[in-house]
N, C-alpha and C positions, 0 to 999 in steps of 0.2 A: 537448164543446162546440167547434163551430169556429169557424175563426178570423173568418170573418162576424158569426156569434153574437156574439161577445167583441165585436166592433165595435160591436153594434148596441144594445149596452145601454150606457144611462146614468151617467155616473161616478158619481153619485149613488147610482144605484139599485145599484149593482155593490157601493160601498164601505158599504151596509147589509146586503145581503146576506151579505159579509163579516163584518161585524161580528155579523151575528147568529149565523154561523158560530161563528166566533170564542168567542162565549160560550157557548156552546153545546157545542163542544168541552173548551175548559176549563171549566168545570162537571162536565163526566161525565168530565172528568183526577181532578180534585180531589176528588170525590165516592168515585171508582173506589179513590182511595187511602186518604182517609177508610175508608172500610169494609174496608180491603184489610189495615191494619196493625193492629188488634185479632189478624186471621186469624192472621196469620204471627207477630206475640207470644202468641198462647196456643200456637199449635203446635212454634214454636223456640224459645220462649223470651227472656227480655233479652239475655242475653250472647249468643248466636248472634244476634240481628236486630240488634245493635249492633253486628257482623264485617260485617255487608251494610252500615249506612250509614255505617260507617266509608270502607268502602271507595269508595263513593256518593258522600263529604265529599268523598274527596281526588280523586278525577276531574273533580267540580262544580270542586273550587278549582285544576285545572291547566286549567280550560276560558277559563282567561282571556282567549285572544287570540280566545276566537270571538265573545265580547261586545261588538266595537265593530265587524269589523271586515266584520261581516252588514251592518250597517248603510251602510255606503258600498257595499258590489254590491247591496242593494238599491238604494238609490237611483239609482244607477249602471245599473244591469240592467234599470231602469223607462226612462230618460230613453233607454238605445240602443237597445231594443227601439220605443219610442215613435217616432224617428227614423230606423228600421228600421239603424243602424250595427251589422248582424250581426259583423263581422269586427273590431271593439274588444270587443263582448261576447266572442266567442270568446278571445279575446286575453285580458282578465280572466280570464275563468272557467279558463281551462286553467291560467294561471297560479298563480291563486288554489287549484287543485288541488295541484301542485305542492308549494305552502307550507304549505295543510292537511295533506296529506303528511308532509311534515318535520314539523310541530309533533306530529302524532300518531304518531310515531317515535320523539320525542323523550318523552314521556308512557308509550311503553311503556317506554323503557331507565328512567325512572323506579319507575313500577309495579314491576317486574322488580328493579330494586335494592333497594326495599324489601322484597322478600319476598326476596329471600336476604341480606340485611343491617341491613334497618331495622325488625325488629320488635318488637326491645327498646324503641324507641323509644314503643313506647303500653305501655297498663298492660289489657294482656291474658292470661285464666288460661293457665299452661304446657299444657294440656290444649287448648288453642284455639289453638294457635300453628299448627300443622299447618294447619289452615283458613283463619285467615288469610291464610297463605303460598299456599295456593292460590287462594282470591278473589281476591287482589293480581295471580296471575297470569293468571285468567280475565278481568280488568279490561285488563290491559297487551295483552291479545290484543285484547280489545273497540277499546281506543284507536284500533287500524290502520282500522277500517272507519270510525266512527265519525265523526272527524277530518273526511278526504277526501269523505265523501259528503254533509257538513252542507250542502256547495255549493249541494246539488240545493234544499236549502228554500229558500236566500239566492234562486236565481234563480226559484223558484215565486210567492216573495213580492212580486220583482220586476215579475212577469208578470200581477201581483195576484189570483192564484190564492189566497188566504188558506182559502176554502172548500174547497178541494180539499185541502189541508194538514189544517185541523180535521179533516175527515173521516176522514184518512188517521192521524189524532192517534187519534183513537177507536178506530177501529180497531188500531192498535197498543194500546191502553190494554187493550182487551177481549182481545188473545193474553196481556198480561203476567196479568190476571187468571185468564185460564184457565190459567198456570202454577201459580199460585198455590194454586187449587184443588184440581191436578191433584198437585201437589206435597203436599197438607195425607193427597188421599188416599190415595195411595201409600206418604206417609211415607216419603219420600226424603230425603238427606242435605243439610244447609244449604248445602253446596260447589255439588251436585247442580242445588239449588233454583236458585242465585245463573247457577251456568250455563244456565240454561233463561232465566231472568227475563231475562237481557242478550241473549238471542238474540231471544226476543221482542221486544226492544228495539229492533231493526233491520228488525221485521215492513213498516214502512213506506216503506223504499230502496226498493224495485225499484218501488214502487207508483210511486212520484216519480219514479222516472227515466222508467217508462216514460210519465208526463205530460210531463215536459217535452220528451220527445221530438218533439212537437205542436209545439213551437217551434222546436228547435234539432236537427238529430241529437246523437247522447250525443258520437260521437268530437269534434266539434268543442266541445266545452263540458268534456271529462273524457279527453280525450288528451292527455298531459303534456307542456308546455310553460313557456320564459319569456318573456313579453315586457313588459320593465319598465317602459314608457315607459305601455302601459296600464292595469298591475298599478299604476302610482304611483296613477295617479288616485283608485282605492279607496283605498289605504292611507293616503295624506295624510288624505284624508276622515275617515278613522275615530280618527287617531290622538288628537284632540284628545277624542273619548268613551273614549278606552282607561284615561286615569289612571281616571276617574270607575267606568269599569265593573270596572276593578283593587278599589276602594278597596268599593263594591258585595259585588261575590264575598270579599274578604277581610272583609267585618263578619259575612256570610253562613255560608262555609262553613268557617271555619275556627274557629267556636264549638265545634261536635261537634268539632273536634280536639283543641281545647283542654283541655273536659271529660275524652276520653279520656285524657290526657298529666296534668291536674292531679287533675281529679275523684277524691274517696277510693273511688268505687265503678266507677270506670272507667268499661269500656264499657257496665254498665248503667244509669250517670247518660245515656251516650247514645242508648240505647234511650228514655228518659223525654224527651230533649229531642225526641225523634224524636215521640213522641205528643203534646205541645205546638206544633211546627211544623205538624203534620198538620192539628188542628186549626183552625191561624188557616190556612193553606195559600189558603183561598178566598178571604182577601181580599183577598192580594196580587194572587192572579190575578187578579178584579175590579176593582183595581186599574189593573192591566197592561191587561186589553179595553178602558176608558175612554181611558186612556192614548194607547192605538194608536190607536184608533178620532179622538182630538182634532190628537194630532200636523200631521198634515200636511194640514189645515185652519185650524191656528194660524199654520205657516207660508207657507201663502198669503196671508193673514188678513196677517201682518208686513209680510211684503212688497208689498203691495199700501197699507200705512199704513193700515187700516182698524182706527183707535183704539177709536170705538163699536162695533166688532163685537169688539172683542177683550175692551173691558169685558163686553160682554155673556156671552164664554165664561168670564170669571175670576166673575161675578157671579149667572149666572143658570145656565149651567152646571154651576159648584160648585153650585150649591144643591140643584139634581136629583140630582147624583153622589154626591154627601158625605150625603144623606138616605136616601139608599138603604144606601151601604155602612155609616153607622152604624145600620142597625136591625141587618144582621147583627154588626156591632161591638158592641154595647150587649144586643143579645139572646144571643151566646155567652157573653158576661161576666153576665148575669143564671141562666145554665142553668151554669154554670161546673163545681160540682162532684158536680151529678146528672148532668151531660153525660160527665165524665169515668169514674163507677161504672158507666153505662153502656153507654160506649164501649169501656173497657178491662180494669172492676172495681174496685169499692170501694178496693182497696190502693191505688190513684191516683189518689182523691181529695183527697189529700194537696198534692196540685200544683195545686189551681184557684187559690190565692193566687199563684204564679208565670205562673197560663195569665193572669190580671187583667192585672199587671202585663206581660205581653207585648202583650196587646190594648192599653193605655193606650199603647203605642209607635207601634199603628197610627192612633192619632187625625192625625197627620202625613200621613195618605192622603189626607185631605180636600183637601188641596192639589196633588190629580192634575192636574188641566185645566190648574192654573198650572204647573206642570213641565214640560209640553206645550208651552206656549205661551213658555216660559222658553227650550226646545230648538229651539223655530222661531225665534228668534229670535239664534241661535248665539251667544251671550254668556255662555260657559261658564266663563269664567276663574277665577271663583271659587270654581263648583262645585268644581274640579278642584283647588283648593286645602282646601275645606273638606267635601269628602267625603274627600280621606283621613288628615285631622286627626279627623272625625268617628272613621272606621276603627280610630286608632289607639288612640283613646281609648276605645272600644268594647271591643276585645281584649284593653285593658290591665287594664278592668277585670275583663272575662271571666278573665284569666289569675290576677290577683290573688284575686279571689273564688271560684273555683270548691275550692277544697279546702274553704272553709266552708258555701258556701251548694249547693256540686253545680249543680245544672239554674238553683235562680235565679242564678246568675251571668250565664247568659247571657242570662235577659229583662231583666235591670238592665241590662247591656250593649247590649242591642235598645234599651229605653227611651233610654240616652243617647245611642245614634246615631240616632234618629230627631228627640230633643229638641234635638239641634245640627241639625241641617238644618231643626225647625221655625225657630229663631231666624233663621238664615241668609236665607231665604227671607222673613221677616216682616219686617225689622232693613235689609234688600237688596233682594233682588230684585222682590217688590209693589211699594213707594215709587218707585225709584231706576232698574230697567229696566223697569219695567211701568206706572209711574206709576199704582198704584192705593194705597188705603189699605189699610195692613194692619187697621186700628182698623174700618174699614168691613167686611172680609172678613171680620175676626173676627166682628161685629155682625148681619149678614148672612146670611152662610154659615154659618160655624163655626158657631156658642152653638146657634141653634135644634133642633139635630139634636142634641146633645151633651146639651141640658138635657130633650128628649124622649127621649135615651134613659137619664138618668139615673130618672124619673119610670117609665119603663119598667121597669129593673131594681126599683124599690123597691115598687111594685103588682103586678109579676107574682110578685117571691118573697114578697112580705106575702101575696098569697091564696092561694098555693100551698102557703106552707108552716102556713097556718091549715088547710087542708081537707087534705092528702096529705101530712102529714109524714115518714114512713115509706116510700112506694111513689114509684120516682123515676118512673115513666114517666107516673102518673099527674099527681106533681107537676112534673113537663116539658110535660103538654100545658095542665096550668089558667095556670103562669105562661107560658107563651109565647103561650097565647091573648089573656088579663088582658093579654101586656105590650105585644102588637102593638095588640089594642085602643086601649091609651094611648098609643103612640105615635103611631100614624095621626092621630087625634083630636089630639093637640096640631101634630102638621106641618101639617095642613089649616086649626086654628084661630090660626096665627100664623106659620107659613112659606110654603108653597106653600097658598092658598085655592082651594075648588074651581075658580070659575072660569077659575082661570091655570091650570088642572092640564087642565081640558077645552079649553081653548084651543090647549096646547102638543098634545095628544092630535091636534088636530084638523088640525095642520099634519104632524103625523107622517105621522098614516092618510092626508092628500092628496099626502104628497112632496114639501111644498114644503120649501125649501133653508133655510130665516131661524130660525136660532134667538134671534132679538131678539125 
């Protein structure tokens, strides 16, 4: 596309197409992986596919400083490209190299220490130690590209190339796959595996760089440089989402660690937590496309003081968003532990009472467009105090509970960080920054969707398991037909009525802007 092109489309139209990118991409991430981790647990086993997301934990949880700090050279990388100030953009970017640099230098001397010194530290069989020690070190190699080149996405994203990302997301997802396979039939060694899978992993650098070449040449954007005065402007930005996105990655990635280090079964309590993640996996992501997709229309939306437009995204927005993600909310918790026999085999159906209680944490999703709209609004102080009070109490409980309960430890732990941020947000930020009711949004938004999909769960397993008690696939397609049926049917008859449904349809398919 040139740079004509890019001009000549509508912000509008560009940030849908985006976004339908966007899900579209994640979808067939989440999807790819769903089906990808039964593979690699029947063919490695728990204890080997729990050495890979071991190692997978602790890179997530040393990725901490790229969590905030994307977000300010986006923004940044939009507004000098927009005012064509090439020569501040360079200035970030190269510096921003630089500092990626260091932080992914300092991640391998980590990686690197652990595997020649810190592997007592998890409760791994002596026989597995050897592999460990080398994943740790295939990891600590991975770190150096890694790090340095995440720049390229920050400024793709900038350039609102989102499409060209997904794409290039897919495409990466389909080489990790085809390792996967290619690995199952060779029967290659899990070290072997783990080295193929990361190299894959990187399928999509060169593709990025040589996009954003279209904009920048590479030397001026990825020639190592400092200049501070530019490089501030980002990092002030970001620093104030850093606690937030700290407190985030630690409720997140450092459960699996936990379990490793407490768990009686070690690494194969993290193997099982790994097949429970897997599972909900899509609706964070779904999540996350609403999310993005609302952000930086909430903060035009602020700033402009357009209070009836912002009701309308906390009011009518939730109600489209939160009715969609609780059918798949409400429909995996109805398929709970036919989904699990046959996703991974009956030995783990044992955990749909833990996969329950993990989903009952995501009901807290429902409040995506207000987080949105919470973050346009830059009045984060709180958050940043009570996300990692949330964190800690999460972890505490993860740490305390995991020698009795193993894997549920860590949805009891999900539930109670989510349940502190529900409060937070209903208690604060609705009433007090947003000036809405929470009493209204619960009324509203919330219940409808919640109580459709409780009536969901109880009519699709009641006839399913009256006619297919025995045969899960058969009893997965009568209750998920039966439960979508009742769902639909009560949203239509007491939330979204057709009417407003063809209506809202009708301003989609013409383009127009008004979601009021």
């Amino acid at each position: 596309m040139t740079d004509k092109t890019r001009k000549n489309i509508h912000p509008l139209n560009r940030a849908a197409r985006n976004m339908a990118w966007l899900f579209l991409g994640k979808l067939f991430i989440a999807l790819a992986r769903f089906f990808s981790i039964p593979l690699i647990l029947g063919h490695y086993g728990k204890v080997n596919y729990g050495l890979v997301i071991l190692a997978m934990a602790l890179s997530g949880y040393m990725n901490i400083a790229n969590l905030a700090l994307p977000t300010g050279m986006i923004k940044h990388a939009a507004a000098w490209l927009g005012t064509g100030r090439i020569d501040k953009l360079s200035n970030a970017s190269r510096s921003s190299f630089v500092f990626y640099s260091g932080v992914g230098l300092l991640n391998f001397l980590v990686f690197v220490l652990l595997a020649l010194f810190g592997l007592h530290l998890f409760n791994v069989p002596l026989d597995k130690l050897r592999d460990l020690q080398q994943i740790f070190i295939i990891a600590a190699i991975a770190t150096l590209f890694t790090w340095p080149f995440s720049l390229v996405e920050q400024l793709l994203s900038g350039a609102e190339e989102l499409s060209w990302l997904a794409k290039t997301e897919m495409l990466q997802e389909f080489a990790r796959l085809s390792v996967i396979i290619t690995a199952i039939w060779m029967d290659i060694s899990i070290v072997w595996f783990f080295l193929l899978y990361v190299t894959a992993s990187k399928f999509a650098i060169p593709l990025n760089l040589m996009k954003w070449r279209s904009y920048v040449p590479l030397l001026q954007s990825f020639k190592p440089g400092w200049y501070w005065k530019d490089f501030k402007e980002v990092l002030v930005f970001s620093i104030g989402l850093l606690v937030i996105a700290l407190s985030v990655t630690s409720a997140m990635q450092l459960r699996p660690i936990v379990l490793a280090v407490r768990a009686t079964d070690g690494v194969s309590t993290v193997a099982e937590y790994q097949i429970i993640f897997g599972i909900t996996s899509i609706l964070i992501v779904l999540n996350g496309v609403i999310r993005t997709s609302i952000l930086p229309v909430a903060s035009k939306v602020y700033a402009n003081g357009d209070w009836k437009l912002i009701e309308s995204i906390l009011f009518k927005v939730t109600k489209y968003a939160w009715s969609f993600l609780a059918l798949i909310l409400f429909g995996t918790m109805m398929i709970s532990d036919r989904l699990l026999t046959v996703y991974v085999g009956y030995q783990y159906a044992d955990l749909a009472p833990w996969l329950i209680v993990w989903l009952s944490a995501f009901l807290f999703l429902y409040l995506g467009p207000a987080a949105s709209v919470v973050m346009g609004t830059g009045k984060i102080k709180l958050l940043m105090l009570s996300s990692p009070t949330a964190a800690v109490i999460s972890i505490a409980l993860a740490w305390v509970l995991s020698p009795k309960l193993n894997v549920g430890a860590v949805a009891i732990s999900t539930l109670a960080y989510y349940g502190f941020q529900f409060l937070i947000y209903h208690i604060y930020y609705l009433p007090r920054v947003l000036k809405a009711s929470s009493i209204r949004m619960l009324r509203q938004s919330f219940l409808p969707p919640v109580i459709a999909g409780l009536l969901m769960v109880i009519a699709g397993r009641g006839l399913a398991t009256v006619l297919f008690p025995k045969n899960p696939y058969f009893w997965i397609l009568v209750a998920s037909t039966t439960g979508l049926s009742v769902y639909v049917l009560y949203i239509l008859l007491f939330s979204i009525r057709p009417p407003e449904l063809i209506d809202v349809y009708g301003k989609i398919r013409l383009g127009k802007a008004s979601i009021q």
